[in-house]
VMD Tcl script that draws the C-alpha trace (Angstrom):
set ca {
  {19.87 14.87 8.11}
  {19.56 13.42 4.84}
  {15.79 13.55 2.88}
  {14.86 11.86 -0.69}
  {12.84 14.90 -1.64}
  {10.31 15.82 -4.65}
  {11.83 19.49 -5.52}
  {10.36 19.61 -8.70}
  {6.76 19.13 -10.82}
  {9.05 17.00 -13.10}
  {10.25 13.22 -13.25}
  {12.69 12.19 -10.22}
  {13.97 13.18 -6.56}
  {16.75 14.49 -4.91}
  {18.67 13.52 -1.76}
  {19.16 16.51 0.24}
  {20.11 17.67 3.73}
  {17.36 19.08 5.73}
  {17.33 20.14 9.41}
  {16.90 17.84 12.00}
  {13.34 18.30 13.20}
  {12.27 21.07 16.20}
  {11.25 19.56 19.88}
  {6.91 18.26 18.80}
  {4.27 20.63 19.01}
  {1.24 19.67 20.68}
  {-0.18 16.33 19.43}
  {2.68 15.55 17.26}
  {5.61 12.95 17.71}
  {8.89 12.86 16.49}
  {9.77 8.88 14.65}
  {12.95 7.83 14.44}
  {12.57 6.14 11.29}
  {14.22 2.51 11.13}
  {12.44 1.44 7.54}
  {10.23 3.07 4.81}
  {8.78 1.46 1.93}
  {8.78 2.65 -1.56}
  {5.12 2.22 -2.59}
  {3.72 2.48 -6.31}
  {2.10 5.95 -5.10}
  {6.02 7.33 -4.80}
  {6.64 5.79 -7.89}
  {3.53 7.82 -9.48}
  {4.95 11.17 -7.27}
  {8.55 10.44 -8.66}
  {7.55 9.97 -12.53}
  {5.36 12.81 -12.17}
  {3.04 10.96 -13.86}
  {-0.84 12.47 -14.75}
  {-3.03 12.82 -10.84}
  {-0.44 14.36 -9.00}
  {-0.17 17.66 -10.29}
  {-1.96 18.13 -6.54}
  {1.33 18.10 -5.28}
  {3.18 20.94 -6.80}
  {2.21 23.63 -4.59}
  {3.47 21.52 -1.17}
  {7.04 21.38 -2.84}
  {9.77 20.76 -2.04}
  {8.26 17.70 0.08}
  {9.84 14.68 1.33}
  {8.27 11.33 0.17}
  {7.08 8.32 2.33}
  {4.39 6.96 4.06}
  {5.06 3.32 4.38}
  {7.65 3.61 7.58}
  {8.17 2.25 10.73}
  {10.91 3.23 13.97}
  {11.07 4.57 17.70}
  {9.17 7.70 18.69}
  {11.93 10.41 20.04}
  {10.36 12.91 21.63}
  {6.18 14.04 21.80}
  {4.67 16.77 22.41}
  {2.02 18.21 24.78}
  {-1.05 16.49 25.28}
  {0.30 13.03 23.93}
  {-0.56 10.33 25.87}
  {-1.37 6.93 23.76}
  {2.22 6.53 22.79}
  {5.39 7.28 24.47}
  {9.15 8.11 23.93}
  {10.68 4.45 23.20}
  {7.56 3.21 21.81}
  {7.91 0.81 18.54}
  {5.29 2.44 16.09}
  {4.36 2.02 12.51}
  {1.93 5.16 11.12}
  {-1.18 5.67 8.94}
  {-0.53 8.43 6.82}
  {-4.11 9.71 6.11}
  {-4.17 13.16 8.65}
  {-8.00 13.43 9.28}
  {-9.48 17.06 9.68}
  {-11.80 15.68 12.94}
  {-14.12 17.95 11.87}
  {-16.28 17.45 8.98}
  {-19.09 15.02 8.79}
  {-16.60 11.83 7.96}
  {-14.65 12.44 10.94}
  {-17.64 12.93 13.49}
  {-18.96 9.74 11.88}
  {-15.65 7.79 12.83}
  {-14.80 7.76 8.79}
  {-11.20 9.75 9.15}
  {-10.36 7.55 5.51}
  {-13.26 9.18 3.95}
  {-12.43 13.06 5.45}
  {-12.87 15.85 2.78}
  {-10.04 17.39 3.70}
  {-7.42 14.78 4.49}
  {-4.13 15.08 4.04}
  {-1.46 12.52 3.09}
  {1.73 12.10 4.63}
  {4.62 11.98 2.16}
  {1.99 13.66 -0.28}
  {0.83 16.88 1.49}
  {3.10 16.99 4.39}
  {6.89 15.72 5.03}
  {7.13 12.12 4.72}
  {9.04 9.17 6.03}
  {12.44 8.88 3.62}
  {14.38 11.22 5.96}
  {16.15 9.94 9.41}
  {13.49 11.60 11.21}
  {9.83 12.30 10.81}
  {7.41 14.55 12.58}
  {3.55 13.61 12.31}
  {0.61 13.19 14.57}
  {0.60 11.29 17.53}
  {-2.74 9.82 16.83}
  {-1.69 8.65 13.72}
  {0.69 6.30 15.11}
  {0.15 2.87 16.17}
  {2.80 0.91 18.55}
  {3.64 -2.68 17.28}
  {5.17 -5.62 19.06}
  {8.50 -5.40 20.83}
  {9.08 -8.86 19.17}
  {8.32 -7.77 15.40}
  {11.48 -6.44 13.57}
  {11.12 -2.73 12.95}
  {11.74 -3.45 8.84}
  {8.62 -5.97 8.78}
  {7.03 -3.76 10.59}
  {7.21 -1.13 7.81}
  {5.11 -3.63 5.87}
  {1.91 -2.40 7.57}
  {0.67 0.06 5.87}
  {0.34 -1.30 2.30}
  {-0.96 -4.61 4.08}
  {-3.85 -3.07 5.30}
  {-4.42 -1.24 2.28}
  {-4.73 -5.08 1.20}
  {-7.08 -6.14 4.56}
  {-9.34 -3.26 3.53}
  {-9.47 -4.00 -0.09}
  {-10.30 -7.50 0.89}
  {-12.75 -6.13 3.25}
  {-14.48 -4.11 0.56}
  {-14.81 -7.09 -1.30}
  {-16.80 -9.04 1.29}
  {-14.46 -12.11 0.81}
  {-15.71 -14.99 2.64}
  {-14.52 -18.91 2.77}
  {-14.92 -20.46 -0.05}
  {-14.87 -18.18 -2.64}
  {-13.12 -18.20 -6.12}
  {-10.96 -14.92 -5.99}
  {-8.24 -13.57 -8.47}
  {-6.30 -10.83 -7.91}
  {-5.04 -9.12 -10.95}
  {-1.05 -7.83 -10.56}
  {1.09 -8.99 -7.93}
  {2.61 -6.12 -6.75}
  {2.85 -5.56 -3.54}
  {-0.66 -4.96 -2.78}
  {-1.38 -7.36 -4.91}
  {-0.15 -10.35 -2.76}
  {-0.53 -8.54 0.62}
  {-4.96 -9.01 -1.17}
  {-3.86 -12.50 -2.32}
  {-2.42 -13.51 0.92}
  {-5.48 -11.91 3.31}
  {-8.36 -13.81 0.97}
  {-6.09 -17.40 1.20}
  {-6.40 -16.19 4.62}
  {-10.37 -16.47 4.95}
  {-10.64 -19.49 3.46}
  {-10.62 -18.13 -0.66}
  {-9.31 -20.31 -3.83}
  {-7.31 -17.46 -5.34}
  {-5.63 -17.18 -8.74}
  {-2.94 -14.37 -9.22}
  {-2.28 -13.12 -12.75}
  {0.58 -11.20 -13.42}
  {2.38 -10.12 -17.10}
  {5.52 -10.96 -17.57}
  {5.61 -11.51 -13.84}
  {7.90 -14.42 -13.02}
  {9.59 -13.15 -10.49}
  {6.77 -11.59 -8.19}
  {4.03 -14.28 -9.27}
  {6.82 -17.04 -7.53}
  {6.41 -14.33 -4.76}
  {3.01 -14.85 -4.58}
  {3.72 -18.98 -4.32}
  {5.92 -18.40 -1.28}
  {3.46 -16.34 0.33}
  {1.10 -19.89 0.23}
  {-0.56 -18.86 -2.65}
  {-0.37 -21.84 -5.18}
  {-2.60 -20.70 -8.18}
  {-0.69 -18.20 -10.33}
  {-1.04 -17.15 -14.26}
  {1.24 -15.43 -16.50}
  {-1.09 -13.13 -19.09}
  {1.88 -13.33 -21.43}
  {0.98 -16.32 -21.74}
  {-2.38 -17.07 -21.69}
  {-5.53 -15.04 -21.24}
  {-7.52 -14.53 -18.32}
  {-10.72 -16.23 -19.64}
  {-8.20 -18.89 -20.54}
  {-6.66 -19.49 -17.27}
  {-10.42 -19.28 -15.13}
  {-11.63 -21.60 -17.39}
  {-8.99 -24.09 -16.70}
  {-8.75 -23.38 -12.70}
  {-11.96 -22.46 -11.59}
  {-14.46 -24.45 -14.55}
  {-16.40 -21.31 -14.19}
  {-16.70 -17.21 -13.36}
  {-15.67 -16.03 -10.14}
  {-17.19 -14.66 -7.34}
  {-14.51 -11.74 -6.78}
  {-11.93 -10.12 -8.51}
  {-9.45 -7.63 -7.26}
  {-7.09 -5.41 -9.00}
  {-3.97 -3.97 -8.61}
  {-2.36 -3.12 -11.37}
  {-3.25 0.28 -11.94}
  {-3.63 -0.43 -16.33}
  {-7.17 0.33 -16.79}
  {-7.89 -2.33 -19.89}
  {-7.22 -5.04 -16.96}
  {-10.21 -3.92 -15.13}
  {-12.50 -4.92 -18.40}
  {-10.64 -8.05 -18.56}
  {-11.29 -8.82 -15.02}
  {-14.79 -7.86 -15.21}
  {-15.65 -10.16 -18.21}
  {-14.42 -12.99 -15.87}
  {-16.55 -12.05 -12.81}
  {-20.31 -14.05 -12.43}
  {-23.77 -12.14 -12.50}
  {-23.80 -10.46 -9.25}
  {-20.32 -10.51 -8.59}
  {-18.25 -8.39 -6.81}
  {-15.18 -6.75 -8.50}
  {-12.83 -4.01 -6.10}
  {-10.45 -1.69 -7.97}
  {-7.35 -0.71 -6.02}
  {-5.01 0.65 -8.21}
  {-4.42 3.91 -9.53}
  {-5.09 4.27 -12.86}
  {-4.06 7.26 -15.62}
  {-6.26 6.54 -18.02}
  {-10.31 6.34 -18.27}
  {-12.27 2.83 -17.91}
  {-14.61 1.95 -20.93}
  {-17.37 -0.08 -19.80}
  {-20.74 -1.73 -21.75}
  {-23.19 -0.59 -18.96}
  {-25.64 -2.20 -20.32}
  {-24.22 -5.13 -20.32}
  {-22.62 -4.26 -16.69}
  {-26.03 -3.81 -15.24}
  {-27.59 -6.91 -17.03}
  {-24.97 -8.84 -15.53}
  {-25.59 -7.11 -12.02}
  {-21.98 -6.96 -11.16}
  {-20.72 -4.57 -8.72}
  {-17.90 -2.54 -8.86}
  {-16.19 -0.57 -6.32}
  {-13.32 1.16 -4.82}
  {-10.96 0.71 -2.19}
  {-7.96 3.01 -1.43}
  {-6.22 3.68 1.92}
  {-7.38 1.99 4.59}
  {-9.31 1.75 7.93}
  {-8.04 1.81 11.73}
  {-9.89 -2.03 11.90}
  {-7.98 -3.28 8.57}
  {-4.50 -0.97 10.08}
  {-4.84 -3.34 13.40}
  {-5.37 -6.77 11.45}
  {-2.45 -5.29 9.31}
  {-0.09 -5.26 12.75}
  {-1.58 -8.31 14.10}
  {-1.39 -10.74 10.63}
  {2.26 -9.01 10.46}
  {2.97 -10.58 14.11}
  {1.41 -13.68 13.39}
  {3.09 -14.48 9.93}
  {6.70 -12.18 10.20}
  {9.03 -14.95 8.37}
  {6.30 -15.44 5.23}
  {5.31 -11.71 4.90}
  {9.31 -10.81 5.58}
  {9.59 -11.96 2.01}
  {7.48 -9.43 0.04}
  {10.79 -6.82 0.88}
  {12.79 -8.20 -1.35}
  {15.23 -5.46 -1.21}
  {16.82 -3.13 0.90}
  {18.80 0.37 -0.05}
  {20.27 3.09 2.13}
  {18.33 5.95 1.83}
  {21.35 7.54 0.27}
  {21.00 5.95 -2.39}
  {17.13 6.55 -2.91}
  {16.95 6.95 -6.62}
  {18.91 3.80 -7.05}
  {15.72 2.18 -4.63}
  {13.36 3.86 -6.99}
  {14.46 2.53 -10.23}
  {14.50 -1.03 -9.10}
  {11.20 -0.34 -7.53}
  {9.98 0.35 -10.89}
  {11.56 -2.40 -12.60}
  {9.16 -6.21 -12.39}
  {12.61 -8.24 -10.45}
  {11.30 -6.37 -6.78}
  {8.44 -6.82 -5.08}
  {8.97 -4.24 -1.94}
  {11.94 -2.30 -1.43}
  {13.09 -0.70 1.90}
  {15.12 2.35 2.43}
  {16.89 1.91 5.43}
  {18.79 5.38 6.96}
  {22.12 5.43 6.23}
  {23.31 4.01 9.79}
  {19.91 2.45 10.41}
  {20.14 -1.74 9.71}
  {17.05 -3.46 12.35}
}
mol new
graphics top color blue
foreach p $ca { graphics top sphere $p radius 0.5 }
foreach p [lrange $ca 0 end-1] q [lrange $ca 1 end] { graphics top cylinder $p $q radius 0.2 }
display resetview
């Protein structure tokens, strides 16, 4: 079967054949993938950029983790999912052993491992991972929205993190995918949010489609610029996804005493921050990356609820075949999510 794999410590991926997987071994299911999601993560993996040197000693590896299809076959021991089953899967593999896990924290396990990052991922025909990281989804939801889960409850939790209630003023800074999946969840409880995007035009009319009204170009204005005119006043939360660490001082500076501000992307380079001023100001800052089982099931469930608005965010769809040609309009600003499909594979 065909696999977009990282080979090499080095920029790029190649599409190779790979055997078909082996009958399961105990706990483990075999996915027939239908969709898979090119997340900024792969990006990161595929540039080789600085943070995942990690990888090189689990290469060659196939990518994904954002993928959805039909279990094929389970092995021994498997009971909360069947053969036929429509499932979607959270990639974090859990140790179940250190003090995380026996506190029902698998996201925060010392020893986790990623699929599509430590183990084979989901841009291949088929994937093999553990049962209990799968989770079955409606029969009604189409298998490529469906594929949309993971990164949106990356989004639930880093709303969730950020204790978003009705009512508050919210911006989210990039609209990227996780971006809007944030944007979208806080319009959700009852937020006024702002997304701010440079050089965004495309995406931030995303993020209008999605329900989300309030958008800024930074291109065009600032951000103190454009709070000032919407909100009259600093905001109670601010959320970032855009993975350029200068934005996260920007977004700070427009955050009120006591505010809360969550950083979600990955970022390269160092933050510089006035902590004086920071704790002054008593603003809190924190982290949110992965997800949760809870923010997973209100992914699946928001996904059922809303499947023709959230459809949108995959604005694109490539055979996995042609992978690399996915990749580089995933990194270009005129896509918001792009799907490889297997070559054969069209739900």
């Amino acid at each position: 079967m065909l696999a977009f794999r990282k080979t090499a410590p080095a920029f790029g991926a190649d599409i190779v054949t790979v055997p078909e997987p082996t009958l399961p071994a105990a706990g483990m299911a075999t996915i027939e993938v239908a969709a898979a999601g090119i997340c900024g993560s792969d990006i990161h993996a595929y540039e080789w950029t600085s943070g995942y040197e990690f990888m090189q000693r689990f290469l060659p590896l196939t990518l994904g983790h954002e993928f959805s299809g039909i279990v094929e076959a389970v092995g021994e021991g498997v009971q909360d999912i069947q053969v036929g089953d429509r499932v979607v899967c959270w990639p974090t593999i859990a140790c179940e052993k250190c003090h995380a896990c026996s506190a029902g924290r698998p996201q925060d396990c010392s020893d986790r491992r990623i699929i599509g990052f430590h183990v084979n991922g989901g841009f291949a025909g088929r994937v093999t991972v553990p049962a209990i990281n799968c989770r079955v989804v409606p029969t009604d939801l189409p298998l490529d929205v469906a594929a949309l889960a993971e990164p949106l409850a990356v989004a639930v939790h880093a709303v969730n993190t950020a204790d978003i209630s009705a009512g508050d003023q919210v911006v989210v800074l990039g609209p990227g995918p996780i971006g809007l999946g944030m944007a979208f969840v806080a319009s959700k409880r009852g937020a006024e949010v702002l997304v701010a995007g440079f050089n965004d035009d495309v995406r931030l009319k995303h993020a209008r489609d999605l329900g989300v009204a309030a958008t800024v170009d930074l291109a065009r204005e600032t951000l103190r610029e454009a709070v000032e005119q919407h909100f009259g006043r600093p905001v109670d939360r601010v959320l970032e996804a855009t993975g350029i660490s200068t934005s996260v001082a920007e977004g700070l500076a427009v955050l009120r005493s006591s505010g809360i501000f969550v950083v979600a992307g990955i970022h390269s380079r160092p933050l510089e921050l006035d902590l004086t001023r920071f704790v002054r100001e008593k603003k809190q800052l924190r982290a949110a990356h992965d997800t949760t089982n809870e923010a997973l099931s209100e992914a699946i469930s928001l996904l059922a609820d809303h499947a023709q608005v959230l459809s949108a965010m995959a604005t694109h769809r490539c055979p996995l075949s042609k992978a690399a040609e996915g990749f580089e309009l995933a990194r270009s600003r005129e896509a918001v999510k792009v799907l490889l499909i297997p070559d054969g594979e069209q739900e």
